[in-house]
C-alpha positions, 0 to 999 in steps of 0.5 A: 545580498539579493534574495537568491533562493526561498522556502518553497515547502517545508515537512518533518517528522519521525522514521522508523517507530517500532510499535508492538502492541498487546491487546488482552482479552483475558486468555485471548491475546491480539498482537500488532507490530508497526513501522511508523512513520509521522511527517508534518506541516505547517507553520514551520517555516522561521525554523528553516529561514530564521533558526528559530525553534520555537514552532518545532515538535521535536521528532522525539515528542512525534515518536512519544505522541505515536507510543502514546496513541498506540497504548490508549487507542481503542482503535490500535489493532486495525492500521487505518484506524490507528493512523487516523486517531495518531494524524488528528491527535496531532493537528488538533493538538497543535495550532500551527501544524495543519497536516500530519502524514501517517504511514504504518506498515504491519508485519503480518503475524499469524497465531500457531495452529494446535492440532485437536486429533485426526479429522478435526480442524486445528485450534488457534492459540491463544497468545502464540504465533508466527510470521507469515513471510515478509508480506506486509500490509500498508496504510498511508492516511493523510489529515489535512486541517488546513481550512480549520480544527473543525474541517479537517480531511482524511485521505486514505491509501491502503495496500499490501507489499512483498507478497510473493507468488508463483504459478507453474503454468497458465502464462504466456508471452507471445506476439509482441513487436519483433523487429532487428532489436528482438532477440527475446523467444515467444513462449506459450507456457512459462512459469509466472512468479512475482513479488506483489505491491498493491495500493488503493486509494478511497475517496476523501472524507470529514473527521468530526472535531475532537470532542476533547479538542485535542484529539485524545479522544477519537470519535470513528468518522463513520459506524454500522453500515455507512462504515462498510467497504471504506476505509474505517472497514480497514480489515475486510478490505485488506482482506477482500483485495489481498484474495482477489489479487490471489485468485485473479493471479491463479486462475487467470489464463496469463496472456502477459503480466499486464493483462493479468494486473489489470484484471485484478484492478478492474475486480477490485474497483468493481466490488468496493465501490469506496474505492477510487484507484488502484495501483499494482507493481508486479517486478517479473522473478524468472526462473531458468531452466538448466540445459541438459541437452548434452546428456539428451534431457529436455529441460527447456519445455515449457521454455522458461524466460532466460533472463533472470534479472529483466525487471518491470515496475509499476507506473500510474495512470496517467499520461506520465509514465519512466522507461522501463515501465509497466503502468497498472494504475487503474482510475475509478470512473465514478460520478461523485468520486474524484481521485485525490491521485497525484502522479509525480512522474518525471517523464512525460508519455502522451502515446496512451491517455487510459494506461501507458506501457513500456515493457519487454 
């Protein structure tokens, strides 16, 4: 039989490992929980093509190596550095895996405030909190060993998602095309909701060979100052750009939701000069107005958009963009910074080079 089909790519891993992790400080309690995922590659290739095992990490030892990192890491409690120390364990390692996908999203938990008397600011407790809604943080950390154990690359994507919003007034959507198609109202004053993700991407960097070989032991790729505003500097960047996202939300005179969006990514990439690329997705909540006009109510001013379920997503900036789509991709333009940004769009728009848009 002629040779009709072959293994063009080849990536595995474990889904879905729950990691909740206690760091005791004597009375002090620091708690994370996970999701993580763990994807590789490398020499796996006869595992697909020749039903040969003998290059598999079963996914089980993957979800083992992942428990195992999350007990012993000194760097557990910030999501960047725990994917890190987890992807170079893991192609340092194993000889014939030379890359290791790492994904870890935290569930945002808060410690219970305890009220201290009249006038005075409420105390944190020690070892109890909350969620705080199903806003989650997200780290995706790529380590690429394949020019050798010793000249491995770290590429860092970290974000937030389902971070819930909405303002009353100070949003507008006027101007846009009419024609025979439009039936949508212009409105000057509506309310502006929306569920939030974000990403941002950093510039590449170096990972120091594992001193112990095998990546158990994990030397921070950077420390003091050089860490400040990069990826090692995990929680004052989630931090910075989760409060510029909500100010910018806030205090912006919204014109449409794309100019508000591309606000919040220009601040971004204007004050965290690590930072190469930014990405939001910002999908419309409507909220209608019910019509009490038979009873001589005005309900309707501010007129609030009818359509409940019209939904923009977000696209990247490139010259790819889907129908439907609102792009919000911003690309850093730093000399010495490339984007390590792969768009993988499947519909080609070359209207806009900068940022492409399609939406009502």
């Amino acid at each position: 039989m002629s040779q009709l089909s072959y293994l063009s790519h080849a990536r595995y891993g474990k889904d879905k490992v729950r990691v909740l992790r206690v760091v005791r400080d004597g009375a002090w309690h620091n708690i994370v929980e996970y999701n993580v995922s763990v994807l590789v590659e490398g020499d796996i290739d006869i595992s697909y093509t020749q039903a040969d095992n003998s290059v598999v990490v079963a996914t089980d030892s993957l979800k083992n190596i992942t428990y195992y990192i999350a007990k012993t890491s000194p760097y557990v409690l910030v999501p960047e550095r725990f994917a890190l120390h987890l992807g170079t364990h893991i192609v340092s390692k194993y000889a014939h895996l030379h890359k290791a996908f790492i994904t870890v999203e935290q569930l945002r938990w808060q410690r219970v405030p305890i009220a201290q008397g009249p006038g005075q600011t409420p105390k944190e407790h020690s070892h109890a909190f909350y969620r705080d809604g199903d806003e989650k943080r997200t780290v995706e950390v790529e380590i690429d060993a394949s020019a050798g154990k010793d000249k491995i690359v770290a590429r860092v994507t970290s974000g937030l998602k389902d971070l819930l919003v909405i303002k009353t007034t100070g949003s507008a959507f006027e101007s846009f095309v009419r024609d025979e198609y439009t039936t949508l109202g212009e409105v000057n004053d509506r309310i502006f909701s929306t569920s939030i993700d974000l990403t941002y991407t950093f510039a590449p960097f170096s990972i120091p060979k594992p001193a112990d070989g095998e990546g158990k032991v994990f030397d921070a790729p950077v420390s003091g100052d050089a860490a400040k505003g990069t990826s090692w500097d995990g929680d004052a960047l989630a931090a910075s750009t989760r409060n510029i996202t909500l100010e910018v939300f806030a205090l912006d005179e919204s014109a449409s939701v794309q100019a508000t969006l591309y606000k919040m990514g220009q601040r971004i990439i204007a004050e965290n000069p690590h930072i190469t690329s930014v990405t939001y997705k910002l999908p419309n909540k409507h909220y209608v107005p019910v019509d009490l006009k038979y009873i001589g109510i005005d309900n309707t001013s501010p007129y609030v958009l009818p359509q409940p379920h019209r939904f923009l997503i977000g696209c990247r900036h490139t010259s790819l963009c889907s129908p439907m789509c609102l792009l919000v991709h911003l690309q850093a333009q730093r000399r010495g910074l490339p984007s390590t940004f792969a768009p993988e769009w499947p519909h080609h728009c070359d209207r806009l080079p900068q940022i492409d848009s399609a939406y009502d």
